[in-house]
N, C-alpha and C positions, 0 to 999 in steps of 0.2 A: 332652521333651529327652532326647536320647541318653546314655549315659556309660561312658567308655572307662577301664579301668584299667589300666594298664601298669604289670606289676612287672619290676623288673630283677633282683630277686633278689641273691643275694650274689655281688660279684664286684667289678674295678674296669677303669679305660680302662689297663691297662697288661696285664691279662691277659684279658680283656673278661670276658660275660655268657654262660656257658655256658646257661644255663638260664634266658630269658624268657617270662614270658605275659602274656597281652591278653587279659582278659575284657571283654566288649560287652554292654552291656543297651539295647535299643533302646527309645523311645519308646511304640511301640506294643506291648511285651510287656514282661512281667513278668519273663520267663524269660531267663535267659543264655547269652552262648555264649563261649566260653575256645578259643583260640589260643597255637600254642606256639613258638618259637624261637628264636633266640639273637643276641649282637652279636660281632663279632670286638675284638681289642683294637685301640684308637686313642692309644696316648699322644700322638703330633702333638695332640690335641685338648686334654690337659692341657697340656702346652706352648706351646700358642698361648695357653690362657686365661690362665697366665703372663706369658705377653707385654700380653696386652690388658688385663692388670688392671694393670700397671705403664705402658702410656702411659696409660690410661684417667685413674691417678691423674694423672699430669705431665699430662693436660690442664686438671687443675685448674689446677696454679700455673701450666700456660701463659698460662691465658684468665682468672686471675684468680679462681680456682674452688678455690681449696684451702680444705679442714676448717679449724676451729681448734683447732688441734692442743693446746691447752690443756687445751681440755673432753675429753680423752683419756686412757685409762688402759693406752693399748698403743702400742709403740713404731711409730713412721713406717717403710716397708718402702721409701717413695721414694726412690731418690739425690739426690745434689745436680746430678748433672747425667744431664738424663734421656733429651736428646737425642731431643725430641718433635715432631714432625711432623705435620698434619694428612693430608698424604698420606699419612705413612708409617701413621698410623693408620686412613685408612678401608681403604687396603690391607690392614689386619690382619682388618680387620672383615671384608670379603671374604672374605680367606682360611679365617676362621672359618665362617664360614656354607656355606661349599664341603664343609669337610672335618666340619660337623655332618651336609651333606644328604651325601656321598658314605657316610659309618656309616651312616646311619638307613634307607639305599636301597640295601644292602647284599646282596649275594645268601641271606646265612645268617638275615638281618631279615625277607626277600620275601615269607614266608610270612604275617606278620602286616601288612606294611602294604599288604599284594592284598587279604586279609581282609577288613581294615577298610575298604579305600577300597570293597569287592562291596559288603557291606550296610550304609554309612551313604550319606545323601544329602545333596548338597551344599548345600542349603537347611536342613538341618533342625539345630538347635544342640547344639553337642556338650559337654559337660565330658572334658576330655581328665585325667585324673589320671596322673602316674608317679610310682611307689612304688618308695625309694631311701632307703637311710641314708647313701650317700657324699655325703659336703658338698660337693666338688668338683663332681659330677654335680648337685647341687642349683644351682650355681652358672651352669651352663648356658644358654645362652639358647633353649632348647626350640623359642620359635614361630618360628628361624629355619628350622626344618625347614618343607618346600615343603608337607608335607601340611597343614599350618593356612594357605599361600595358595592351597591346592585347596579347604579346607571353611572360608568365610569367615563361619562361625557359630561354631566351635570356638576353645576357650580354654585354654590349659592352668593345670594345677596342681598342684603338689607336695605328698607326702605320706610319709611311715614306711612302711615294712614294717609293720609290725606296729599294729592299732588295733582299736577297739571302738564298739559302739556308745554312747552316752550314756547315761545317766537324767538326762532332765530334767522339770521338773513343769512344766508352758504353766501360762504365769501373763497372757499377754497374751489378750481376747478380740478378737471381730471386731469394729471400730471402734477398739478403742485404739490411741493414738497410738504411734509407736517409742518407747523410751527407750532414750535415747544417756547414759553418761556422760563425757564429753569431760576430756581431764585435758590442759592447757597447760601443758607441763614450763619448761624450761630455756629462755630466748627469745634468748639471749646471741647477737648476732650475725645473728639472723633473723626472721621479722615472720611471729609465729603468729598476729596479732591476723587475718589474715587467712583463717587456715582458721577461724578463730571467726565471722566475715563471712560464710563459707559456709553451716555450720553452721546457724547463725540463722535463716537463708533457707530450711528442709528444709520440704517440706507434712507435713502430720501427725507433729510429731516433738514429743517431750521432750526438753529437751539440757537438761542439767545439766552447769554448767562448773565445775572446779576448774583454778583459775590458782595454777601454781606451789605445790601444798599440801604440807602437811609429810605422815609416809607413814600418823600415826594418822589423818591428815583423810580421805586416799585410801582404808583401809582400811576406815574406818567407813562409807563411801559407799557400797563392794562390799558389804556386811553389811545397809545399811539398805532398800535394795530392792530387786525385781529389776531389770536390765538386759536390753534385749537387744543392743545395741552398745556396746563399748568403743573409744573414740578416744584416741589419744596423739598428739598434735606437739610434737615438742623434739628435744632430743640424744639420738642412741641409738648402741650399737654392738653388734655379736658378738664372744661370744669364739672364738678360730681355733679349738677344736673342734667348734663346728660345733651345740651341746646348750644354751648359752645367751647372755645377752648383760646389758646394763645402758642402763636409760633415767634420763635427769637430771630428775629429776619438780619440782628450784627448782634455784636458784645451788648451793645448798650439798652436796647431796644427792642418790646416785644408788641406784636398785635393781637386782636383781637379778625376775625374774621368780618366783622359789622363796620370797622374802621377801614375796611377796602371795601363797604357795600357798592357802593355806585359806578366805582371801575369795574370790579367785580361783573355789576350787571350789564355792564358797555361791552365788558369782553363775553358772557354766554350769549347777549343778544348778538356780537358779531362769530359767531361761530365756538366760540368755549365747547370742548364736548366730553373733556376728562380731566380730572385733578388727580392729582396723585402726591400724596400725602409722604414719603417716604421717612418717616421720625413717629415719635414715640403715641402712643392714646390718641390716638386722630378720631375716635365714634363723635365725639361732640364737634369737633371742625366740621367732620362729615355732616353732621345736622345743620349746621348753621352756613354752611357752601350749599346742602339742600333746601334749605328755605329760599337761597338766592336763586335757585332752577337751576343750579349746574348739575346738566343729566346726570352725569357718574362721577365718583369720587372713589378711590383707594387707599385707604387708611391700615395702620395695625390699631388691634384689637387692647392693647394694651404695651406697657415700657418694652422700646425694643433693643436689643442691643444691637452696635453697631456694624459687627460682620453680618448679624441676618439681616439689616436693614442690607447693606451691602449685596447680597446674595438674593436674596430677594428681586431686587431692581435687576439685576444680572441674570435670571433666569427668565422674570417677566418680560424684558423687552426682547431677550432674543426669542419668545415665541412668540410674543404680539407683531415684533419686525417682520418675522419669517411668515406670516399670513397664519396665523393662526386669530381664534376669534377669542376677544377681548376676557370672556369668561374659562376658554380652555388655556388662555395663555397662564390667568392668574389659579387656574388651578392646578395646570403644570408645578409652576413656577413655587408654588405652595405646599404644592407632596414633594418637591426636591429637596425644602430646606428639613425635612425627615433625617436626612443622610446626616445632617450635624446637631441632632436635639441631644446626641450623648454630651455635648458641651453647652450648650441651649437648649433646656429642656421645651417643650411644646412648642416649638419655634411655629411649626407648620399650623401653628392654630389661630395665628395672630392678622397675617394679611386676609383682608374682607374688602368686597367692594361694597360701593353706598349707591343704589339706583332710583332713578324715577322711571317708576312700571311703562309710564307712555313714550317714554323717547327707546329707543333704537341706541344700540353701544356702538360706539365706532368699528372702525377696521383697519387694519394700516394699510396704507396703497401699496400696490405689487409693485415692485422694481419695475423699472423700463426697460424694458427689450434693450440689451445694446446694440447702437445701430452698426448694423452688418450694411455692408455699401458692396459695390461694384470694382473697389479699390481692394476692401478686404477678400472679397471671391477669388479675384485674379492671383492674388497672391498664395492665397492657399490653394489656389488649383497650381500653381505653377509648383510651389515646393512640395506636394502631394505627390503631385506625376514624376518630379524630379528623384522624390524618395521611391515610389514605386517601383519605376524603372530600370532606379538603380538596386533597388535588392531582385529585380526579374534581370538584371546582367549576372549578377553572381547566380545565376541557375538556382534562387530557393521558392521559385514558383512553378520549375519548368515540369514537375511533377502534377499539379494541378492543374495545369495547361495542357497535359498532356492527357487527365482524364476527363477535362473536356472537349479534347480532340476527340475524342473515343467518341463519346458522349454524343457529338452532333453526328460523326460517323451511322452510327446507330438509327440515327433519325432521320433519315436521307429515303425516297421515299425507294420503293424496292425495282431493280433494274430488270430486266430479260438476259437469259443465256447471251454466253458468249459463241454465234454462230460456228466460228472458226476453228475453234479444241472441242478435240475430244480425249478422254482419260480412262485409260486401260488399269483397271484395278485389280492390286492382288490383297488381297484380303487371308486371314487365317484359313479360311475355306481353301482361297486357292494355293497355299502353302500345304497344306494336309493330302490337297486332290495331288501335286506332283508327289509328294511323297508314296501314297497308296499305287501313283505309276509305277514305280520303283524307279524316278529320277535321280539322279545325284546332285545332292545337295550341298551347294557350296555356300552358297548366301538363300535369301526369299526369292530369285528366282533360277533356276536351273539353266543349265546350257541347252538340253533339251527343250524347255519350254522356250526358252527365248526364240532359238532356231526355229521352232512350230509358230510361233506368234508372229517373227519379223516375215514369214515368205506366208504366212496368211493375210499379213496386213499386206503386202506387196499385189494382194490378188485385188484390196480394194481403193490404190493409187494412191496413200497420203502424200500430199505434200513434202512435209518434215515429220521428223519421227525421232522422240527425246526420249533417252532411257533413265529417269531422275533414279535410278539404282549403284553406289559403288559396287563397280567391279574389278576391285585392285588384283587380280588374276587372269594369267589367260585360258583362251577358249580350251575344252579340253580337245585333244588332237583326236578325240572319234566324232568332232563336228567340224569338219573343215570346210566347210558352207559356209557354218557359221561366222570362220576369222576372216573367210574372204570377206563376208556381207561387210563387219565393220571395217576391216582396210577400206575398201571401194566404194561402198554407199553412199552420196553423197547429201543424199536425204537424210543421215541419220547420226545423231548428237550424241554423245555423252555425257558424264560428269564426273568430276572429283571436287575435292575440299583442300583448298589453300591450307598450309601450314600459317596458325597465327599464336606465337607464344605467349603473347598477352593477355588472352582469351580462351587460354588452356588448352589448345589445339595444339601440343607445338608438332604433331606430327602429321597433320591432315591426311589427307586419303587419296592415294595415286589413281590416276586416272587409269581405264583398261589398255591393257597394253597394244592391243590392235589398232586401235582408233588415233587418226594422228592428231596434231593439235590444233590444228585447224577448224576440228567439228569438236572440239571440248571445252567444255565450259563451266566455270563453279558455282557451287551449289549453296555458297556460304550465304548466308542472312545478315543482318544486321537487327538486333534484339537491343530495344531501350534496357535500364534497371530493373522494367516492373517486368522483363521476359519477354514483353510485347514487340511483336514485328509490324514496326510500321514505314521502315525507309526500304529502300530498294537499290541495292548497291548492283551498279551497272559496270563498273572497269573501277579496275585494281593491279598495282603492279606486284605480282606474289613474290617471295623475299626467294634471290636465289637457292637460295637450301630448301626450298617446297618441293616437296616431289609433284605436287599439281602446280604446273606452269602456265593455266590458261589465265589470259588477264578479261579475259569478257566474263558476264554473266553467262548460265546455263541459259535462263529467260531470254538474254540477248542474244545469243546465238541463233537460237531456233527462230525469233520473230525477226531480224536481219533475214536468215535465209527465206521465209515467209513471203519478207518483203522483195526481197533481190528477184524473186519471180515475175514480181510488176514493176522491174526496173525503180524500185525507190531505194536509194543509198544512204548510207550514214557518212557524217562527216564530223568533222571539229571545228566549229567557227573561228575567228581570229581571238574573241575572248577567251577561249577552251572549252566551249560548251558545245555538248554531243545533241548535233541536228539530224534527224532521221526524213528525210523526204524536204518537207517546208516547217515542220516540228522541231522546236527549239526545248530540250529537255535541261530547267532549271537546277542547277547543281546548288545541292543542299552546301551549307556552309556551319561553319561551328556555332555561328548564331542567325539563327533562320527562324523566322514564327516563333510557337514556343521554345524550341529549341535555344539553348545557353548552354556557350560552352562544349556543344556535345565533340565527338571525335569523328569528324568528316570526313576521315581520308578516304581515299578512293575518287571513285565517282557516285554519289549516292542522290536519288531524290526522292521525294516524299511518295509511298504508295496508297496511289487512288484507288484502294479496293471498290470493287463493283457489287453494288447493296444488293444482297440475295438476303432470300429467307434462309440458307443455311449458305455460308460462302461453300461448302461440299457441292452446289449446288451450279456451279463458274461453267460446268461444260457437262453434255452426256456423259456418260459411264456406262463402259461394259466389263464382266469380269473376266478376268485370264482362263478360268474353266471355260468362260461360253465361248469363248474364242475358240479354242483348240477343241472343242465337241462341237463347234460349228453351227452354236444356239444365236446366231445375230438376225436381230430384224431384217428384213430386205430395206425397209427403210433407211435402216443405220448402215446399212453394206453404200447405199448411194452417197451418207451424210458423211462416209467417211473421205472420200474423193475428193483432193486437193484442200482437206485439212492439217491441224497440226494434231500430231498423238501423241497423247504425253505416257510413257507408260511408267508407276511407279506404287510402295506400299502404301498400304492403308491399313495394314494388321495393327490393331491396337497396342502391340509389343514392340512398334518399332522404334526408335529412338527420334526418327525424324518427325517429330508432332510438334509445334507449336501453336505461341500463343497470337490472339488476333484483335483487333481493336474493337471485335465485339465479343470476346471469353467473358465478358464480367456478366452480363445477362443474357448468356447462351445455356440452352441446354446440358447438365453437368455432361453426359459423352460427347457433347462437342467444344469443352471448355481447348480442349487441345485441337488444331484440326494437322493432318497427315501434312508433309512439307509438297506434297505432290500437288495439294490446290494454291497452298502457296505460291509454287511455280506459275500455275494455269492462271493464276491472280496477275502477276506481273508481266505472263507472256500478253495475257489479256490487255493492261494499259498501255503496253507497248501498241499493239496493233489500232485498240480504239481512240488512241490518240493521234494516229496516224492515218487512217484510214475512215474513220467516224468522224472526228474533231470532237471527240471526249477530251473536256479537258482537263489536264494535267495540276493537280493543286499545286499553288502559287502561296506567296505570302508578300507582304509588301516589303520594300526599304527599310531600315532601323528608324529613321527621320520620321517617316509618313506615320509609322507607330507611335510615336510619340505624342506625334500632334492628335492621332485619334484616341490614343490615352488621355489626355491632355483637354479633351472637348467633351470626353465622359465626368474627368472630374469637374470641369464647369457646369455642365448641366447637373451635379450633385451639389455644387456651390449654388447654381440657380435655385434649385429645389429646398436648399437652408435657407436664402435669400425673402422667399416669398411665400415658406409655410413655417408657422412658427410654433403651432401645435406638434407637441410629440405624436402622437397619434396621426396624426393626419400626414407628419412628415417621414412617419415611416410604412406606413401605405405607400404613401407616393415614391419612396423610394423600391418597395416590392414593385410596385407596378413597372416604374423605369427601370428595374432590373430584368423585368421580361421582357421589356423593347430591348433593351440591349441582347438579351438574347435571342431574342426574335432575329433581328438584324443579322447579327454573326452567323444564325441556321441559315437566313435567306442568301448570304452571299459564300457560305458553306456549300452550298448546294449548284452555284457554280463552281466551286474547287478554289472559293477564297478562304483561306484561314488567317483571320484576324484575330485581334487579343479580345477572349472574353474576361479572361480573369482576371489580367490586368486593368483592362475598363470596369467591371466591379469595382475591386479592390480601390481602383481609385474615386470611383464616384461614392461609395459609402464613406471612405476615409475621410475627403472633402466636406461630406455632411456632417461627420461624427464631428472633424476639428473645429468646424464654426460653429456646430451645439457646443462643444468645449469652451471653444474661443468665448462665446455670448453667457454660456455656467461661471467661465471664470471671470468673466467683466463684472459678472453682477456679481462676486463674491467681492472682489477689487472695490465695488460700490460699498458694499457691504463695511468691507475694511476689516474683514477677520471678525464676527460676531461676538460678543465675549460670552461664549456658550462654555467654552475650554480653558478659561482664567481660573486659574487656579484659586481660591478661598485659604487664607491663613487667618486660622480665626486666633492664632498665637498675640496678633501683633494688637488689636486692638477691640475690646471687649466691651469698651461704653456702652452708655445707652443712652440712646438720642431724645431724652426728659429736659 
């Protein structure tokens, strides 16, 4: 914080300020720097405040705002007719603030207020001090000058010519609470009980009240401990020189500031560091509390009525409480009471502070951290994970769990071909080539072409040979090769489509009629919401009204036969899970990993796509032209021997496309890929898990998930626990959010899928609730601030004289 002292020296508005200076101590340096110039005289300025201090008064009795003139020990200067106006007085007020900025911006002033506006900045807060013994000059309304609406941090404050620094002995450490001694004088007429209502409300504070006490009570209170704030509200006034004043500390009884000298000076020497004056004319207390060295004092400027005193105190403590600094609180606190001058007129021109240039203003200590323990973490980790897990039962995560399945999928580092398939592709090409044969075309492949393809692949020994084509018709009867091949072949699969009417299928697609059922097998998928095929349905019982009655998969069929070559069998363990060789294939369940809720029936488990640069990518390709014109590698003639061939479309018109756990950042022509890799996908984990010990993704127990939810949000509770900077505690939680994800990719990568979203979700939660928890502790300390207390200025209008 910046701080500006302005001394005016010896002089007055009627013969001005020969000799001014403006020493500047900036924020960022230690060292000063001093300006010099002077004011011309203004008496127009003493004459207007003449004027303005006499309707100011007549808007008392105007509006029903006059002192009580009882509680008074100096004569009324009011008339009886005072001939007050609201015009005619903000016109004055005008006039004032014209002819304060036309002095202060002055050609013989220019030198100091260019200075000041070069090196201060409009952001950064200023204490503005001017050092003055002329009481008239003190009297002044300063922040009407335009430079405190140019640096809207700057506050001003009044102080003597002449001052020193203190000796005081700190009697407070860090952590102790303020001590306030509050003294409730004289209530005649006005309702102090309400800056006591404030009071009360202060976070970290000691108030010690004295309501209405006699002055040995007062006295002994200053002697008995230190202080470090002094409050009065009651009746008070100045005497017209300007040096002191008298506060009504009960009914009967008034003092004198010099009549509590020596307490007085027991308490700034033990830490005293602010008085606050809350009642009427306080300038002359303020002088005479500054002859005693009490660094800062808060006085009004002149008779105050009792809701602005009220208001007042209510706006300045909730910004000094809330860590604001001691000059923006009281200039907060001083532009708010603006909002009520239409019933008090210049309210906002009356609270001033009274400084001494060499001491340092207070601060109010920050609230305490509330203490977060080990007791509080468990607990919110424990009902954190319990709330997580329970909205990941009701399925309203399993969407985001599921595009972070994708997610790590993607990330998995890139595999090699699948040695064992191969995929005979027909493409629009090769739909266009049999038509220009002049084949007959019944579906995308011909009876013709098939006939030419199956006794050409026959030349080069596959293994098994899957035709992922429906062909709900028979052969035509001028290929009678052909109906033998599929009766008899025993190398060679077909497929149809399960009738399923929940899934809008209700009429699926019959198998060819040659082929018995034994080598048929369905071609059905299992597609989450978002279209995405990521399970792998392996046996299903079709409802009898399906015209396709194979209960295995297409995939299953062909890699069983595959296998049954090497003597490896499938079987059903005694739990119902389908064991292929010593391979135990984990049956998805309605709630498995992220899965909640889903419809499991069947037999379905999770598919371990094999990480290609293009999954198109799963096995060689040759097209149905090159075959039948007899365009094949010699190599690929040998690659084909004791493989599996999948043959099936790829024309981009064909229906069978879907979606893949990597479409969201694949190339847009491979946002769909053909269902023929799909197949090659599944026939694929079927054999690398069998045959390789690829393994099969897993997920764990519902239990086991818990507890590792459960140890994310403690390690988010630790992370509240031990960083209490915002900043710092939410780094640290970016960073353990990439451990956390780290981890899940690492054991992703063996075919673990554990919960990432859910250990998110719960380790941020855990941190947000105990910042919450520790925001709302310290409001609780706080006790409701009275920042939102309503002001009824209806009820009580005195003025505290």
């Amino acid at each position: 914080m910046s701080k500006v002292v302005l001394s005016l020296g010896h002089g007055n508005l009627q013969n001005g300020f020969p000799a001014v200076t403006a020493q500047l101590w900036q924020a960022t340096s230690t060292a000063s720097m001093q300006f010099i110039a002077s004011l011309p005289p203004a008496p127009e300025i003493a004459s207007l405040y003449k004027d303005w201090q006499l309707q100011y008064s007549a808007s008392y009795q105007c509006l029903d705002l006059l002192p009580r003139l009882e509680l008074l020990d100096f004569p009324e200067d009011v008339p009886d007719e005072t001939g007050y106006s609201s015009e005619k007085f903000n016109d004055l007020c005008q006039q004032f603030s014209k002819k304060i900025n036309d002095w202060l911006n002055s050609e013989q002033f220019r030198n100091i207020n260019n200075r000041l506006r070069t090196h201060l900045g409009h952001s950064e807060e200023i204490r503005f001090i001017i050092e003055t013994d002329d009481k008239l000059l003190r009297r002044l309304p300063w922040h009407l000058w335009d430079f405190f609406e140019d640096y809207p941090y700057a506050e001003v404050a009044l102080s003597a010519l002449e001052y020193k620094p203190t000796n005081k002995t700190p009697t407070q450490k860090i952590g102790d609470k303020v001590r306030i001694l509050a003294i409730l004088g004289n209530s005649k007429g006005i309702n102090i009980e309400r800056d006591r209502s404030f009071l009360e409300k202060l976070p970290e504070a000691e108030v010690k009240f004295l309501v209405e006490p006699e002055r040995s009570q007062l006295n002994d209170q200053l002697w008995a401990k230190p202080w470090d704030i002094l409050f009065f509200a009651g009746h008070s006034f100045s005497y017209s020189d300007g040096e002191s004043g008298r506060i009504y500390i009960n009914q009967t009884r008034s003092l004198t500031i010099s009549e509590l000298k020596h307490a007085l000076k027991n308490a700034m020497a033990g830490g005293l560091k602010l008085a606050i004056l809350n009642s009427c004319d306080g300038l002359g207390l303020a002088q005479a509390l500054f002859d005693l060295h009490i660094p800062q004092t808060i006085v009004m400027r002149e008779p105050v009525p009792d809701a602005i005193a009220q208001a007042f105190l209510k706006y300045f403590i909730a910004a000094f409480s809330g860590g604001k600094s001691l000059y923006t609180a009281v200039r907060e606190a001083r532009q708010r009471l603006q909002g009520i001058e239409e019933k008090c007129p210049c309210a906002s021109w009356l609270p001033v502070i009274f400084q001494n240039p060499a001491e340092e203003p207070p601060t109010w200590p920050p609230l305490p951290e509330p203490s977060l323990n080990w007791r509080t973490v468990l607990l919110a980790s424990v009902a954190v994970t319990a709330l997580v897990m329970g909205v990941r039962h009701l399925g309203m995560l399993q969407k985001w769990e599921l595009q972070a399945f994708d997610h790590l999928m993607q990330l998995r580092p890139i595999e090699s071909q699948d040695p064992r398939l191969l995929i005979v592709t027909i493409d629009e090409a090769d739909i266009q080539y049999q038509i220009r044969q002049k084949m007959k075309m019944r579906w995308s492949l011909s009876d013709n072409a098939l006939a030419q393809l199956l006794k050409k692949l026959e030349q080069y020994q596959p293994r098994t040979i899957g035709i992922d084509i429906y062909r709900d018709f028979s052969v035509d009867p001028d290929y009678p090769d052909l109906a033998t091949r599929l009766r008899q072949d025993e190398r060679l699969f077909a497929t149809c489509k399960v009738s399923a009417p929940e899934d809008g299928a209700p009429d699926g697609n019959p198998p060819p009629p040659e082929v018995p059922k034994k080598r048929l097998g369905f071609s059905d998928f299992v597609a989450d919401d978002d279209e995405i095929a990521r399970r792998h349905l392996l046996h299903l019982m079709p409802p009898l009204t399906s015209p396709c009655a194979a209960d295995n998969a297409f995939s299953l069929q062909m890699a069983l036969d595959y296998l049954n070559a090497q003597s490896i069998e499938a079987k059903f363990t005694k739990q119902g899970e389908l064991q292929i060789g010593d391979v135990v294939f984990k049956k998805l369940k309605s709630q498995s990993g992220g899965y909640q809720r889903v419809d499991a029936s069947g037999y379905q488990v999770l598919l371990n796509y094999r990480s290609l640069r293009s999954l198109q990518n799963i096995a060689p390709q040759i097209s149905l032209r090159d075959i039948l014109n007899n365009r094949i590698n010699p190599e690929l003639r040998e690659y084909v021997k004791n493989r599996i061939v999948l043959i099936g479309v790829t024309a981009p018109t064909t229906a069978d496309q879907w979606k893949t756990p990597y479409s969201v950042n694949a190339p847009p022509n491979q946002t769909l890929i053909p269902g023929v890799f799909v197949q090659a996908q599944m026939v694929s984990q079927i054999l690398s898990a069998v045959l390789d010990r690829r393994p099969l993704l897993w997920w764990w127990p519902e239990w086991v998930e818990v507890f590792w939810v459960w140890g994310w949000a403690l390690v988010g509770g630790m992370l509240a626990l031990c960083i209490r900077q915002p900043l710092g505690l939410g780094l640290a939680g970016v960073v353990t959010l990439g451990m956390l994800f780290g981890i899940c990719f690492i054991i992703f990568t063996a075919a673990g899928w554990v919960p990432f979203v859910p250990s998110a979700l719960a380790l941020l939660a855990t941190e947000v609730a105990l910042v919450w928890w520790s925001t709302r502790s310290s409001l609780f300390v706080n006790n409701s601030r009275p920042l939102d207390a309503e002001l009824w200025l209806g009820r009580s209008l005195f003025s505290r004289k």
